[in-house]
C-alpha positions in Angstrom: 0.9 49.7 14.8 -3.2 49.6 15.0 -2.7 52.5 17.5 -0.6 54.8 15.0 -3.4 53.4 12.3 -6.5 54.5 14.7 -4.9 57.7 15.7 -4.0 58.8 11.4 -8.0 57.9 10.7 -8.8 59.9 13.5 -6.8 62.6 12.0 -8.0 62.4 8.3 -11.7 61.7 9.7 -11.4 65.5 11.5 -9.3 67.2 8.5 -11.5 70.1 7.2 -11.7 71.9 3.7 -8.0 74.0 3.9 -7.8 76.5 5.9 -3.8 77.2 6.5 -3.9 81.1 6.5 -4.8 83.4 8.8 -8.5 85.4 9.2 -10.4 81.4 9.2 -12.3 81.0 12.7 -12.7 77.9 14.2 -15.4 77.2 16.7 -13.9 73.9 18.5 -10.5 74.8 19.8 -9.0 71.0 19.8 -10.5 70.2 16.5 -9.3 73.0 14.8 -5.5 72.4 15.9 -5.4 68.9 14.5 -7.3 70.1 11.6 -4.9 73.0 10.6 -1.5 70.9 10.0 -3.5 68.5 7.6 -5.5 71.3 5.9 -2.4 72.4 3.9 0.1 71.2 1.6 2.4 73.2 2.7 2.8 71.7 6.4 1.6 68.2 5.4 4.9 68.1 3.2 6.9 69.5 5.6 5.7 67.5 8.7 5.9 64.0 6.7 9.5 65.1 5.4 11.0 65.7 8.5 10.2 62.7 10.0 11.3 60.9 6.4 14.6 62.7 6.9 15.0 61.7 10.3 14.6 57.9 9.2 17.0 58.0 6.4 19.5 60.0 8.4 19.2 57.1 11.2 20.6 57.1 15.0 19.8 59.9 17.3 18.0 62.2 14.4 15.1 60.0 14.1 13.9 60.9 17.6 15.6 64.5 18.1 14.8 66.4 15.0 11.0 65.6 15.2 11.0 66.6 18.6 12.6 69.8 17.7 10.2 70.2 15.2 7.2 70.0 17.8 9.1 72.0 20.9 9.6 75.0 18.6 6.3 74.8 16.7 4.7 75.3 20.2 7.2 78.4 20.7 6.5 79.8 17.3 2.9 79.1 18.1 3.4 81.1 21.4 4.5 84.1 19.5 1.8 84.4 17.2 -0.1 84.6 20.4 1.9 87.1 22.3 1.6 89.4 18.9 5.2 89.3 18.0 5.5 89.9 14.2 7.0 87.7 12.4 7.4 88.9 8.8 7.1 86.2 5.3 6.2 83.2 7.5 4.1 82.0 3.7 7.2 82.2 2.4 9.4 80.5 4.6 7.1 77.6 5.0 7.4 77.3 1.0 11.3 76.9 1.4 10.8 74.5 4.9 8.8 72.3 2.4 12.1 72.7 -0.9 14.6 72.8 1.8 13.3 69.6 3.2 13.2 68.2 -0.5 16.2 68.6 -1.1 17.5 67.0 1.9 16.0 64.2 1.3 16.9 64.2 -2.4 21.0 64.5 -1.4 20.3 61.9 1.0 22.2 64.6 4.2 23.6 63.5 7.0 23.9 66.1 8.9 24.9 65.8 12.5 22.1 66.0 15.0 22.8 69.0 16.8 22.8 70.8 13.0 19.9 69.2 11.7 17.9 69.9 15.1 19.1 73.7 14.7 17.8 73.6 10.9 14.7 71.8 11.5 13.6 73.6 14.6 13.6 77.1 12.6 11.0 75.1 10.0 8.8 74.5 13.1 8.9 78.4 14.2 7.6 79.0 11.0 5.1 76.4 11.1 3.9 77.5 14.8 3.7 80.7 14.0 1.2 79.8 10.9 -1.1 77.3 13.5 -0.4 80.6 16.4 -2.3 83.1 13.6 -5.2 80.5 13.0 -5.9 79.8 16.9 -9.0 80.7 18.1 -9.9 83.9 20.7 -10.0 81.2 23.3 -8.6 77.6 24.2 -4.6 77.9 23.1 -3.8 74.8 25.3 -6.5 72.8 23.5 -5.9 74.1 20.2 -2.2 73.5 20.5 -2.4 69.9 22.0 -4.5 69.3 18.5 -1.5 70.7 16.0 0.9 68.9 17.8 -0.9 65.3 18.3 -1.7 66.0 14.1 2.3 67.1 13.9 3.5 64.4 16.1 1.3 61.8 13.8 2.6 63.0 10.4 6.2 63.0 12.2 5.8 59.6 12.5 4.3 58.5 8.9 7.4 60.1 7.8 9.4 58.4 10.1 7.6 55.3 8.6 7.8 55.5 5.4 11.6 56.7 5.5 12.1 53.5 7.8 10.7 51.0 5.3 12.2 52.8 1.8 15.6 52.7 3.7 15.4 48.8 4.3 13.9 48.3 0.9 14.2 50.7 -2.0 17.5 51.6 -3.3 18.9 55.0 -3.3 16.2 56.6 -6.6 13.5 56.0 -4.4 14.2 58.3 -1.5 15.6 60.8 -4.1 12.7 60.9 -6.4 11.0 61.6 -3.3 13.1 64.2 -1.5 13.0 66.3 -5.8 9.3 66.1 -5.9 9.2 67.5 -2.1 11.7 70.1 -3.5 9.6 70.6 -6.3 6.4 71.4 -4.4 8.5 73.8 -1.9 9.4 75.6 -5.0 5.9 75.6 -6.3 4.6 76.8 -3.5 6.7 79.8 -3.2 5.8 81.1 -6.8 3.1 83.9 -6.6 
């Protein structure tokens, strides 16, 4: 546990002033990728509430849907650096965040292999996003930084969701999964 607690200071200590869209340069490539997941509502919500939706799920999920998260964050992230367009990726990051919610909220269980499918399109999105902020130079370093940052958040979720499930009843998670929702929906208003 003091390791997880070392490595979330570490990542709050380097968080910047938000910078989650496109045309920001960064000047220290590893820096700047664990800066950009915790420089924005938008993937801070997200990246906590899939690991929270992992935990309440249980079994199999709370491992496999982070990790789906992170394996197609890197591919989305690999797109933005080939050039492939990828059109509304604001958007869709706004309904990642209200999708997410409302999982959470309903309390889902869905089965892994669906959830995986569900929650790896939210990290294309999310990939693409860090992919349009990398710098000129330094992808690998850059993306080793929005993944350790993505990984760590993964796991507050995971967290949190772990200790609500063994001690909160049922409103707790809910209130939490509507106000995620909430925020989602927020965020995709103009």
């Amino acid at each position: 546990m003091r390791v997880f607690a070392f490595i979330l200071a570490c990542l709050m200590v380097s968080a910047g002033e938000a910078a989650a869209h496109p045309s920001i340069t960064h000047t220290f490539s590893f820096a700047a990728g664990l800066s950009h997941p915790l420089s924005g509502l938008d993937h801070l919500l997200a990246m906590v509430a899939v690991g929270f939706w992992a935990a309440l799920a249980g079994g199999r999920r709370v491992w496999i849907w982070p990790l789906a998260f992170v394996a197609s964050m890197l591919a989305g992230g690999a797109l933005a650096q080939e050039g492939v367009a990828i059109p509304n990726i604001e958007p869709a990051i706004a309904a990642s965040v209200a999708v997410l919610g409302l999982a959470i909220a309903l309390l889902l269980k869905l089965p892994v292999a669906a959830g995986a499918v569900l929650i790896a399109s939210f990290g294309v999105a999310h990939g693409y996003a860090h992919g349009l902020e990398a710098p000129g130079n330094g992808w690998t370093l850059y993306a080793a930084g929005f993944v350790l940052a993505t990984a760590a958040l993964h796991l507050t979720g995971i967290a949190g969701g772990l200790l609500i499930a063994r001690k909160a009843n049922a409103l707790v998670p809910r209130a939490i999964g509507a106000f995620t929702a909430v925020a989602g929906l927020t965020l995709l208003m103009p």
